[in-house]
C-alpha angles and dihedrals in degrees: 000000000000087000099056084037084059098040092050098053092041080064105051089043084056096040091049089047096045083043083049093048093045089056095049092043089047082056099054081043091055090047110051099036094113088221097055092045092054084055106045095035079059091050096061097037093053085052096048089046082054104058078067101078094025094053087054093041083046088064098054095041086046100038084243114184116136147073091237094046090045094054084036093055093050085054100067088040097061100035086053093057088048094062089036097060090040097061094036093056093031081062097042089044090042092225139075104278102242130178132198121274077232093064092047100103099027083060099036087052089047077055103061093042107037096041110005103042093040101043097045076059096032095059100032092056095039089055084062110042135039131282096242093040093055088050093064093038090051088055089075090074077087100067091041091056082050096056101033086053084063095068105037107024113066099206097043104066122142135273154193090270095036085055100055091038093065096039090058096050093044081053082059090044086050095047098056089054098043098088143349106291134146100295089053154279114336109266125326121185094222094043115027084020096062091040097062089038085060078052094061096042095049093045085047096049099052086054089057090035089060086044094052094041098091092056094063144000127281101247085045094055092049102053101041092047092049087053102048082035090053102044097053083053089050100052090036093053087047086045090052084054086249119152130176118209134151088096106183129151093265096051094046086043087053093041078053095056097042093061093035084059091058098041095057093029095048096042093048091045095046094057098050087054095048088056101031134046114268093244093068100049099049089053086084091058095082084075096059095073086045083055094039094049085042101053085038094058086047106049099015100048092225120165098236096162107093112114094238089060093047088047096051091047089045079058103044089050088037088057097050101039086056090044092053102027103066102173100037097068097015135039120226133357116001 
């Protein structure tokens, strides 16, 4: 009777961690089909393209004025969609997402950069530029990853046709500032500055996200850095005497959607980085200002249609899609 007890639980505990194994197999798969990869890689990018447009109609449904309210107000975004990806993977794991006391400050440090860092530059420079303009401006986190890849990922180092990729989509970055157009008035440090500083962070912060992605799981490393992220935004936006206030159904149901966007956005993004070189998977980024000029002219009612803008956001694309597509624009190596 012990035996077949013992048989029989030496079965359940092979067939859960064969059942465990297939999942984890069926995820890389996920990640590396180049057709689901396109798909999923769009899907965050349209979400990100649309946080242009909602983070500027979030200033006027909250009141929404000052430094202190703007880096208050992504605070609550952020910590929200923190909360928001640890229950949803602690339901779909059946079980409290936990991480090692090893992978605390690996993950917190991801958070001020990542979410922190980016977002306190992200919503002070899009209070003071356009929706469509910040979008262009936001496509040169690309050619940050690339360089920053040089120094800290061995098998990602630039080359002849990295190089001209990103100086042709800086030369897009540049243009849209060079003078007004549609999409604005010529460079400010506090608006198009910030903007590009977001850039950085965010560049910077996929090249430690792929160096961090081996200590936890993707869904673990999003939630807890939104949260630590978050709740640095959130004291420094109190600190800063901010304060966000005008709640109704349609702001929280926009709030809702803001941190939904990341949470889905950052956890989808996090696990094609953590099976595939960071180059590939950036290359998708050129879509996200073409969404975000898109969904500004929608919701946002910009004139984007002035042949400076177009030509600045035909760069910027240009510059990635060389960067990322060797053999379509170059024969052999780099």
């Amino acid at each position: 009777m012990k035996q077949k007890r013992k048989r029989y639980t030496g079965m359940l505990w092979n067939f859960s961690d064969n059942l465990q194994g297939g999942i984890k197999k069926n995820k890389e798969n996920i990640f590396r089909n180049p057709v689901a990869v396109t798909f999923l890689a769009l899907i965050c990018c349209a979400l990100w393209g649309s946080a242009f447009p909602c983070v500027k109609i979030g200033y006027k449904m909250f009141n929404i004025t000052d430094t202190g309210s703007q880096i208050l107000f992504a605070g609550y975004r952020f910590f929200l969609a923190g909360i928001m990806a640890l229950v949803l993977s602690s339901i779909m794991q059946h079980r409290f997402l936990k991480i090692k006391s090893s992978s605390v400050p690996y993950i917190a440090g991801q958070g001020l950069l990542q979410t922190t860092l980016q977002y306190i530059f992200f919503y002070i420079g899009m209070a003071n530029t356009t929706g469509s303009k910040g979008s262009v401006i936001n496509a040169s986190n690309v050619f940050f990853s690339i360089i920053t890849a040089h120094f800290f990922l061995k098998n990602e180092k630039i080359t002849i046709r990295k190089t001209i990729g990103c100086i042709i989509g800086f030369t897009g970055v540049i243009l849209v500032n060079l003078k007004p157009g549609g999409a604005g008035m010529g460079f400010s440090f506090k608006g198009e500055g910030m903007v590009l500083l977001c850039s950085a962070a965010y560049g910077i912060s996929s090249v430690t996200l792929k160096k961090i992605s081996e200590k936890e799981s993707p869904a673990a490393i999003t939630a807890y850095q939104l949260l630590s992220g978050g709740a640095v935004l959130i004291i420094t936006g109190f600190i800063a005497g901010g304060k966000v206030e005008g709640f109704t159904i349609q702001s929280l149901a926009l709030l809702i959607y803001m941190a939904l966007l990341s949470t889905v956005a950052f956890s989808i993004w996090a696990g094609l980085l953590k099976y595939n070189p960071v180059g590939k998977i950036s290359v998708y980024s050129f879509s996200i200002p073409v969404f975000g000029v898109a969904f500004s002219a929608i919701f946002l009612n910009e004139n984007i249609m002035s042949l400076q803008n177009l030509a600045a956001l035909l760069l910027a694309s240009l510059g990635i899609l060389i960067v990322n597509s060797g053999k379509i624009f170059f024969k052999g190596k780099g």
